[in-house]
C-alpha positions as CSV (number, residue, x, y, z in Angstrom):
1,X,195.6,176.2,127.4
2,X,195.2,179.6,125.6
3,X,194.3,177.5,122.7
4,X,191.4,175.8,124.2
5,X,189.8,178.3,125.9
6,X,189.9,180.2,122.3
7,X,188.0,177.6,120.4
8,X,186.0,176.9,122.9
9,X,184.8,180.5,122.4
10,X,184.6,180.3,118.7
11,X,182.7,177.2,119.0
12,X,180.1,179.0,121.2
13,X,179.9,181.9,119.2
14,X,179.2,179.7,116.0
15,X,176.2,178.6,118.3
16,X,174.9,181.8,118.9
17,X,175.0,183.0,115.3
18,X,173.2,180.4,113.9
19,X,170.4,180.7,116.9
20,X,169.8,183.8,116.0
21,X,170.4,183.4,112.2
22,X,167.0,180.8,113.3
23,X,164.9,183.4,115.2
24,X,165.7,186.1,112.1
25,X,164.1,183.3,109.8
26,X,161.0,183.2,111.9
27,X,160.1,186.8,112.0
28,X,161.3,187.7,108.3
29,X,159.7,188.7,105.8
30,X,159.9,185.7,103.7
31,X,157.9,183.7,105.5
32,X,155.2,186.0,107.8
33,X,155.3,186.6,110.8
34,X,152.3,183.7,112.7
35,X,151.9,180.7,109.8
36,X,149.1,178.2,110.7
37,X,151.0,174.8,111.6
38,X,150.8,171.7,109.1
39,X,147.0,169.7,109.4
40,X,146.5,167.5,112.0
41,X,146.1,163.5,110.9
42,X,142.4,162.4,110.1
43,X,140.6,160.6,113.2
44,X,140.4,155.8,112.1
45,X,136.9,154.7,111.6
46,X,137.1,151.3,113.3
47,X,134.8,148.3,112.4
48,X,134.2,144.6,114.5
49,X,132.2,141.8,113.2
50,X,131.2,139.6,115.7
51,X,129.4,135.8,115.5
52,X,126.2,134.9,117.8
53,X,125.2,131.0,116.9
54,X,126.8,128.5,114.7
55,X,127.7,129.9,111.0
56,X,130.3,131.6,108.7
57,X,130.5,135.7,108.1
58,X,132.0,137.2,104.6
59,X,133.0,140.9,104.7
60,X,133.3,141.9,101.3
61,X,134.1,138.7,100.1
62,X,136.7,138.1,102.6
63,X,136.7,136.5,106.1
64,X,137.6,139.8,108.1
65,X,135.8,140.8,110.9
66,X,138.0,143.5,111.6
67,X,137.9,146.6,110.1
68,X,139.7,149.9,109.5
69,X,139.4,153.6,107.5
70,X,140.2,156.8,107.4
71,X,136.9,157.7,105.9
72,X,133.7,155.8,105.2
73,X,133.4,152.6,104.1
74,X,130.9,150.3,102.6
75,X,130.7,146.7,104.2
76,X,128.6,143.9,101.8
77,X,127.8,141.6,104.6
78,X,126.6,137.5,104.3
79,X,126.2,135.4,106.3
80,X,126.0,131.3,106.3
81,X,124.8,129.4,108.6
82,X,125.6,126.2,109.7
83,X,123.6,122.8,109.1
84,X,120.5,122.7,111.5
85,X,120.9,126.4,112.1
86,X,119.3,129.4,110.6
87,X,120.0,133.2,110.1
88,X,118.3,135.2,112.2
89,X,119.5,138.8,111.6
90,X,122.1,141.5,111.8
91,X,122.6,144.3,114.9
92,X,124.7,146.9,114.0
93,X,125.8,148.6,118.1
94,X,123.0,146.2,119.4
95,X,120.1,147.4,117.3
96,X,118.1,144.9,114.7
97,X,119.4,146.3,111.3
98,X,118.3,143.4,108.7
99,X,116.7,139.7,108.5
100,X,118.4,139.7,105.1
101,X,121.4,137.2,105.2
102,X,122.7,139.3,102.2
103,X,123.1,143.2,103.5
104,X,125.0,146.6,102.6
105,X,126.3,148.9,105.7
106,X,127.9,151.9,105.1
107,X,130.2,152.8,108.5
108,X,130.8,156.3,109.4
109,X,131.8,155.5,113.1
110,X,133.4,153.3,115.1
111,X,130.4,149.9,114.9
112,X,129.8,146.9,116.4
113,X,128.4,144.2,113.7
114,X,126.8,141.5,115.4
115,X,125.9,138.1,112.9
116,X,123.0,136.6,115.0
117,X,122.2,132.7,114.3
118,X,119.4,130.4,115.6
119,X,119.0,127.2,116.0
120,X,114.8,126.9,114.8
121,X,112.6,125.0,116.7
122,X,109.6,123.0,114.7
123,X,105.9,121.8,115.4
124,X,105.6,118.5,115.1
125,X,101.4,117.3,115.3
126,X,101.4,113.4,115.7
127,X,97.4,112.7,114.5
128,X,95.5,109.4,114.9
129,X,93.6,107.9,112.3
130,X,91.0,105.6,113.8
131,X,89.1,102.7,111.9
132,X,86.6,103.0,112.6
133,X,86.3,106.5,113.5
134,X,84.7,106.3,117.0
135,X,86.6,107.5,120.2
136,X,89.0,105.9,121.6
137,X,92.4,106.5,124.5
138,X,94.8,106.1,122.0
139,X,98.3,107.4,122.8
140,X,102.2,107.3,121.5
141,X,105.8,107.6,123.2
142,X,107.9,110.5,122.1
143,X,111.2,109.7,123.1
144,X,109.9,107.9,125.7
145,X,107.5,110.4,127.3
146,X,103.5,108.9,127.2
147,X,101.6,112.0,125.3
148,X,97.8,111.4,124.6
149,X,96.8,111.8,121.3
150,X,96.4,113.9,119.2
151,X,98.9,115.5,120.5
152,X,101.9,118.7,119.4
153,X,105.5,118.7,120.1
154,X,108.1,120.3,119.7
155,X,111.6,120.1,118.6
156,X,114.5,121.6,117.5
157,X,115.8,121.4,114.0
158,X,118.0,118.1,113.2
159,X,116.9,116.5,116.7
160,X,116.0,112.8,116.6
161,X,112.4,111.9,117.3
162,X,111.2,108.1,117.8
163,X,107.3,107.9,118.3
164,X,106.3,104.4,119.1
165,X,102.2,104.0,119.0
166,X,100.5,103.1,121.7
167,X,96.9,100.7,121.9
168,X,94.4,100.4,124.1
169,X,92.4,97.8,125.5
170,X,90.7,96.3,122.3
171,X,93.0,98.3,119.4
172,X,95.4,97.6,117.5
173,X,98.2,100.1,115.7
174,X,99.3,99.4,112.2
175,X,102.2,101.4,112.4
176,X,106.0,100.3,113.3
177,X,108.2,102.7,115.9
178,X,109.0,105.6,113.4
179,X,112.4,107.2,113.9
180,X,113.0,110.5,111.8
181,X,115.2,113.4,111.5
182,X,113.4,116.9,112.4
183,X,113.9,119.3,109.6
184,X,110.8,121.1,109.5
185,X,107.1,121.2,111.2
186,X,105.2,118.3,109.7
187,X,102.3,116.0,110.8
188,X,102.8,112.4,111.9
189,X,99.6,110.2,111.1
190,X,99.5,107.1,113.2
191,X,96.4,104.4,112.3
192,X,94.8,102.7,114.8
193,X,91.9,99.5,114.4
194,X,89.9,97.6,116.3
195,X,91.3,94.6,117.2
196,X,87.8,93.4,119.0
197,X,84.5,93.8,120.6
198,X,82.8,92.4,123.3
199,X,79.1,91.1,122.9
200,X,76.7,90.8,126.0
201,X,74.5,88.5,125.9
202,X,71.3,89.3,128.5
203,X,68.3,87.0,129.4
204,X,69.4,84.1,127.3
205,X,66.2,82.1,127.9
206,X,66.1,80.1,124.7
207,X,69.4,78.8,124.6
208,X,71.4,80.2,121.4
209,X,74.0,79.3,119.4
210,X,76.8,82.3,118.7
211,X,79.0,81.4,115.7
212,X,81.8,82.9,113.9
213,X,84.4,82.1,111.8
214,X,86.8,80.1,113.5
215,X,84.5,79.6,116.7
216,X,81.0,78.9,117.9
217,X,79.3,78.7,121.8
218,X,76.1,77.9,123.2
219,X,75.0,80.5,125.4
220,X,72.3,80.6,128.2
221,X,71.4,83.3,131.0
222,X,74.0,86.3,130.9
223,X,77.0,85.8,129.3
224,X,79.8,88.1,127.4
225,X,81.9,87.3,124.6
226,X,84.8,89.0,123.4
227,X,85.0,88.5,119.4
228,X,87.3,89.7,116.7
229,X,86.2,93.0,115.2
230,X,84.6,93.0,112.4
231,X,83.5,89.4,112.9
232,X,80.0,88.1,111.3
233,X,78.4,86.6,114.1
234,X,75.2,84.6,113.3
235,X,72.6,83.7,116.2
236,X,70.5,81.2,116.2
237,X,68.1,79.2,118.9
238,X,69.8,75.9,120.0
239,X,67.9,72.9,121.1
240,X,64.6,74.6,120.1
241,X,61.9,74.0,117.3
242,X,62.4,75.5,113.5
243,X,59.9,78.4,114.8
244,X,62.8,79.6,117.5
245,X,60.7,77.5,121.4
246,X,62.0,75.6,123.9
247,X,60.8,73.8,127.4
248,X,60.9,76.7,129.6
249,X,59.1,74.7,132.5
250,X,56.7,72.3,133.4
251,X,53.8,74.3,131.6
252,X,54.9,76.9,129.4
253,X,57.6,77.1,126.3
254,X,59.6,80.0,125.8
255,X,60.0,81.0,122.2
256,X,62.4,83.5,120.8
257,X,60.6,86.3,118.2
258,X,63.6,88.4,118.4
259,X,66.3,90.4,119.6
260,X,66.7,94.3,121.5
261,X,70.0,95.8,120.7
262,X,69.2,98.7,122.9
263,X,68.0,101.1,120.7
264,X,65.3,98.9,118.8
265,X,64.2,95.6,118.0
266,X,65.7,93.0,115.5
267,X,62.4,90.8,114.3
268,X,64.5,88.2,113.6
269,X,65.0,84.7,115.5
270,X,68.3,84.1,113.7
271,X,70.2,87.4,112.7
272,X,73.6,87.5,111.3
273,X,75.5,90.8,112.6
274,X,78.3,92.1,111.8
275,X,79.7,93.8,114.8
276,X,81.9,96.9,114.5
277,X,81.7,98.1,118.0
278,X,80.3,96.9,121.6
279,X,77.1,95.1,121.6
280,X,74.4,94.1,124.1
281,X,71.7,91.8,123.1
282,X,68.9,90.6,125.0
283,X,66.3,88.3,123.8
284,X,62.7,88.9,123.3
285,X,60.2,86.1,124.3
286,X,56.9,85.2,124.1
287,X,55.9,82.3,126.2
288,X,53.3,79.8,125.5
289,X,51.3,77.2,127.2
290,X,52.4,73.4,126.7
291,X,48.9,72.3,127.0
292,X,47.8,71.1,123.5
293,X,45.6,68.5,122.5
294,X,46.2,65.4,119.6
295,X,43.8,65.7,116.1
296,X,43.7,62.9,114.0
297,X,42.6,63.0,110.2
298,X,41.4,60.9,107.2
299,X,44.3,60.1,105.3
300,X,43.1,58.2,102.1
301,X,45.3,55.3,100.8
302,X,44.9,53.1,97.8
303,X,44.0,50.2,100.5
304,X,41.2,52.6,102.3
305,X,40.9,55.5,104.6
306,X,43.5,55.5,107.8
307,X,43.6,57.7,110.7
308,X,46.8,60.0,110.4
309,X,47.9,61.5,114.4
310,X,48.3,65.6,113.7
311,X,50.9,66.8,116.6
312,X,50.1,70.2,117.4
313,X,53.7,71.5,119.1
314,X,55.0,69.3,120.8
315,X,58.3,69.0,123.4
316,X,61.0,68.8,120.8
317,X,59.5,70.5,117.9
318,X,57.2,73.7,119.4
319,X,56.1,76.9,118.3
320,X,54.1,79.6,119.0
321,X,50.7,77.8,118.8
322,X,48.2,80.6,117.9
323,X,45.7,78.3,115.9
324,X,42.6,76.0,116.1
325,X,42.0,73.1,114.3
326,X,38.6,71.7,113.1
327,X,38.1,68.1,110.7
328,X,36.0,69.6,107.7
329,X,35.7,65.5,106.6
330,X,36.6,64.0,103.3
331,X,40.2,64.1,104.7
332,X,40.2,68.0,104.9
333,X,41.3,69.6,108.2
334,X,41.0,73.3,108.8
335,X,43.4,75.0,110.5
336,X,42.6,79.3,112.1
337,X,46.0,81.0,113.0
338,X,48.3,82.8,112.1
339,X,51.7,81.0,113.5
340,X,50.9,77.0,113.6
341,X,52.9,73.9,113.3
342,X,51.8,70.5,112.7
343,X,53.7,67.3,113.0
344,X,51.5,64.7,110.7
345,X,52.2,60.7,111.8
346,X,51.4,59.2,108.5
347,X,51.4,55.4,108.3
348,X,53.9,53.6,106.1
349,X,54.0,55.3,102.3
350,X,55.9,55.3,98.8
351,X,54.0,57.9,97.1
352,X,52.4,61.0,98.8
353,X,50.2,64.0,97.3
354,X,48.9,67.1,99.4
355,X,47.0,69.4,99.1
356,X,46.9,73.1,99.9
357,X,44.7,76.1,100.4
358,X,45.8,79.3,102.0
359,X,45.8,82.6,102.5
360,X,49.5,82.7,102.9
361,X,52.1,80.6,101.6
362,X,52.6,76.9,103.8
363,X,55.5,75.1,104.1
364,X,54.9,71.4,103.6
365,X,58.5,69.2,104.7
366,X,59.4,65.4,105.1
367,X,61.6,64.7,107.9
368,X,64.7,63.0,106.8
369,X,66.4,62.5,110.1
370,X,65.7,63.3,113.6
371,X,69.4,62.5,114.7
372,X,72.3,63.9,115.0
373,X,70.2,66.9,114.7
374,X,66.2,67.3,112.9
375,X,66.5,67.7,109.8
376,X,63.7,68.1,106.8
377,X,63.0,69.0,103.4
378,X,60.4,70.1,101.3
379,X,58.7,73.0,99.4
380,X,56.8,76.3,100.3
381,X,53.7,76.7,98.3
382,X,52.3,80.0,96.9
383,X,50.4,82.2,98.7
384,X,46.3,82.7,97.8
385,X,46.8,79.4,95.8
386,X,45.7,75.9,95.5
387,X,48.9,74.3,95.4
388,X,49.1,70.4,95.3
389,X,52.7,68.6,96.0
390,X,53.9,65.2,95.3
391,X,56.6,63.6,96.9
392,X,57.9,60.3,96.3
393,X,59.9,58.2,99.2
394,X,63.3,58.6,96.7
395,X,63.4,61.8,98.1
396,X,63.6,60.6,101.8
397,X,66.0,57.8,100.5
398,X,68.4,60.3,98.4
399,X,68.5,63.2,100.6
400,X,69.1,61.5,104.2
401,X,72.5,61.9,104.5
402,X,72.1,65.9,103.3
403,X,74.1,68.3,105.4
404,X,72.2,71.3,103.9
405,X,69.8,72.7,101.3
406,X,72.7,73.0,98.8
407,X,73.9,69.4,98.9
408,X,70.8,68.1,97.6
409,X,70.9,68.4,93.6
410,X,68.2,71.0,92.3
411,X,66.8,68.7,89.2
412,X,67.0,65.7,91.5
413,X,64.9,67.6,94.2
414,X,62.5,69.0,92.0
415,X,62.1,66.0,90.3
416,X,61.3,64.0,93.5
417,X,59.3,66.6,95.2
418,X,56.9,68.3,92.7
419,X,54.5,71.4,93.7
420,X,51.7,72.5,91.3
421,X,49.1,75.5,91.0
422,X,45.8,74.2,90.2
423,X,44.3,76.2,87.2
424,X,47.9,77.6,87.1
425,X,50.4,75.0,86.5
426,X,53.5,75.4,85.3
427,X,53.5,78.9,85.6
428,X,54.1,79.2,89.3
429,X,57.5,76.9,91.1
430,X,56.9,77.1,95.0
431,X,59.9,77.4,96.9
432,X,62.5,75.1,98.3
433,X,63.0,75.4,102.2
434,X,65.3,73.3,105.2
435,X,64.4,72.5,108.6
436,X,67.6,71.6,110.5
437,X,67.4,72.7,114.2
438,X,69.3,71.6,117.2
439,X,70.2,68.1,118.4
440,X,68.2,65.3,117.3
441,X,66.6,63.3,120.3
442,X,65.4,59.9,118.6
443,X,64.4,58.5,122.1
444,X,62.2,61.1,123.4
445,X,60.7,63.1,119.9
446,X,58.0,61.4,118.2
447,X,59.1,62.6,114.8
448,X,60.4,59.6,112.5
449,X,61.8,59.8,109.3
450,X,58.8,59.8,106.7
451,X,56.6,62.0,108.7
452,X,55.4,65.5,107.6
453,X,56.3,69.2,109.6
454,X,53.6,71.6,107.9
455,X,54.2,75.2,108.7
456,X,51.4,77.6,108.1
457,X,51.1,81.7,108.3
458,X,47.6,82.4,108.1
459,X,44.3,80.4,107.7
460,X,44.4,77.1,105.5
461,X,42.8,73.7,105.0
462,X,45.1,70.8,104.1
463,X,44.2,67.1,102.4
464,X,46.4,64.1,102.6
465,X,47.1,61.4,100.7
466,X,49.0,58.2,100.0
467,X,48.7,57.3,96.8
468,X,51.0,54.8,96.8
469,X,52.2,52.0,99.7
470,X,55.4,50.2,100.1
């Protein structure tokens, strides 16, 4: 027991030695007295890179977004963003720092980086190109929604659009459904024609034939037509005279001089128009008495001197009548006016010759047929000229079966159906013209093939005769 207790003392007063052998070191002279402790560690600079939107970040080349330092660091920021997405711009702590998707930031503190992407969001103008240009309700489907054109929508990047046009009443579009991609603002055109017109026809009194290609109508009264647009529409008096009349009652004719489109007049009996938009027509009339008397004249013939019946406008075949007729003798009659028809009943002939003084040119025809519809031939003298025409009954023979002007051959006409200038000849031709109006009405028209329509403009005198017989 003695011998514990002794080392146990020993031990102890090892202890104490080298405890104070330890407080001795502090205060010697060898190392002075109150030393300054070692440095503390230096405080981390902590950096985040965060991701707002759709796309890729590279810190310093490297995918890292977090960041750590015991000093300052440089960070070469870029970022990528996804397809149909774009790069707005960086916040560094929640302030805008750079639009550049390519940027330098030097960290001194503890930051928060923040990548912010967009997803952009385009105009896109759908436009409509009209033909022709006039206004019109035109409108397209976007995606299914009705929009009024013109028209601007809008839509984010990559987004499907489908724009299906959209006619109105009397329009057609030339463009398919279009179904496109959205990548950037842009302008859609869409065309748009007219696919018709309507025509109104007002105060029809002389009935009228409307023709186009592919159909035709007789119109009377008030009527409307809806035609193709664009159409060529020729108008022209039906079951009237060449000069445009017809039985309005029991005492007067009505005679068309023309047509009012509603902002002027068209002096024309038989237009052709060419409609581009919504027409109204309305005749314009004159209307004339029915009242006229019968004037015969001296027709000379190789057999002697005949009485020839001179038809002023009659039923079937009636003009304006605005003339007076006087027998000058020796087969001359003297006709004042300046619109006048006469329908001559010659007596049976093979050879004819007429002549012709006027102030303005006459046109001197031989009717071929009077059914299915009238139909004559003949040539239009020179005006202020004493014109003289032959005509031989080949002519009547060779040309009755003619649809039109054109069918009959021009050296066979001309050779059938001379016209000269007295004191002048052969330097002058007169003119070619038709007559081929409205039904033919053989029962109740005194017109026979062989008989003469002379159509005059101004004052004239005229001489008949036959020069030959059958």
């Amino acid at each position: 027991m003695r011998t514990k207790y002794l080392v146990a003392v020993v031990v102890a007063a090892a202890s104490l030695a080298a405890l104070a052998w330890l407080l001795l070191a502090r205060t010697s002279p060898l190392t002075g007295a109150g030393s300054a402790p070692p440095a503390a560690k230096p405080p981390r600079i902590l950096a985040s890179i965060e991701v707002e939107g759709r796309g890729a970040i590279l810190a310093n080349g490297t995918s890292t977004l977090f960041w750590n330092s015991t000093k300052p660091l440089a960070l070469r920021l870029e970022a990528r963003p996804e397809a149909c997405w774009a790069f707005k711009g960086w916040l560094v702590n929640g302030t805008p720092y750079s639009a550049e998707a390519n940027a330098t930031l030097t960290v001194r503190g503890n930051t928060t980086v923040k990548a912010v992407f967009e997803r952009p969001v385009y105009a896109v103008s759908i436009v409509p190109i009209l033909y022709p240009a006039q206004a019109a309700n035109v409108s397209a489907k976007v995606n299914g929604t009705l929009l009024k054109l013109p028209a601007n929508v809008s839509a984010p990047a990559c987004s499907l659009l489908e724009v299906e046009p959209v006619a109105p009443e009397g329009w057609e579009a030339l463009n398919e459904s279009l179904r496109f991609t959205v990548n950037g603002s842009l302008s859609v055109k869409l065309l748009y024609r007219r696919s018709r017109v309507t025509a109104t026809f007002r105060n029809i009194v002389v009935p009228v034939l409307v023709s186009w290609l592919g159909g035709n109508t007789t119109l009377r009264g008030d009527a409307a037509l809806e035609l193709p647009f664009n159409a060529t529409v020729a108008l022209s008096p039906w079951g009237a005279d060449r000069r445009g009349c017809a039985p309005y009652n029991e005492t007067h004719f009505a005679c068309l001089v023309g047509w009012s489109n509603g902002t002027g007049v068209i002096p024309i009996r038989n237009p052709t128009l060419r409609l581009e938009d919504d027409v109204v027509l309305e005749e314009v009339v004159e209307y004339m008495a029915r009242q006229y008397p019968t004037v015969f004249i001296d027709v000379a013939t190789p057999t002697g001197t005949v009485k020839a019946a001179v038809f002023p406008p009659i039923e079937d075949l009636i003009a304006p009548f605005k003339g007076v007729y006087r027998y000058k003798g020796d087969g001359w009659l003297e006709v004042n006016g300046s619109r006048w028809l006469l329908v001559v009943e010659l007596p049976p002939w093979r050879k004819l010759r007429i002549h012709v003084v006027s102030k303005m040119n006459v046109e001197v025809e031989v009717i071929l047929r009077n059914e299915p519809t009238v139909f004559a031939a003949g040539r239009s003298t020179e005006p202020g000229r004493y014109c003289v025409l032959e005509v031989d009954w080949e002519f009547v023979e060779g040309a009755k079966d003619a649809q039109s002007l054109f069918t009959i051959p021009e050296d066979w006409y001309l050779q059938h159906f001379k016209c000269t200038v007295v004191q002048d000849s052969g330097q002058r031709a007169c003119k070619r013209v038709l007559a081929a109006t409205g039904p033919g009405r053989p029962f109740t028209a005194p017109v026979q093939r062989g008989w003469l329509l002379i159509h005059g403009y101004a004052d004239g005198r005229l001489k008949i005769e036959i020069t030959e017989t059958p």
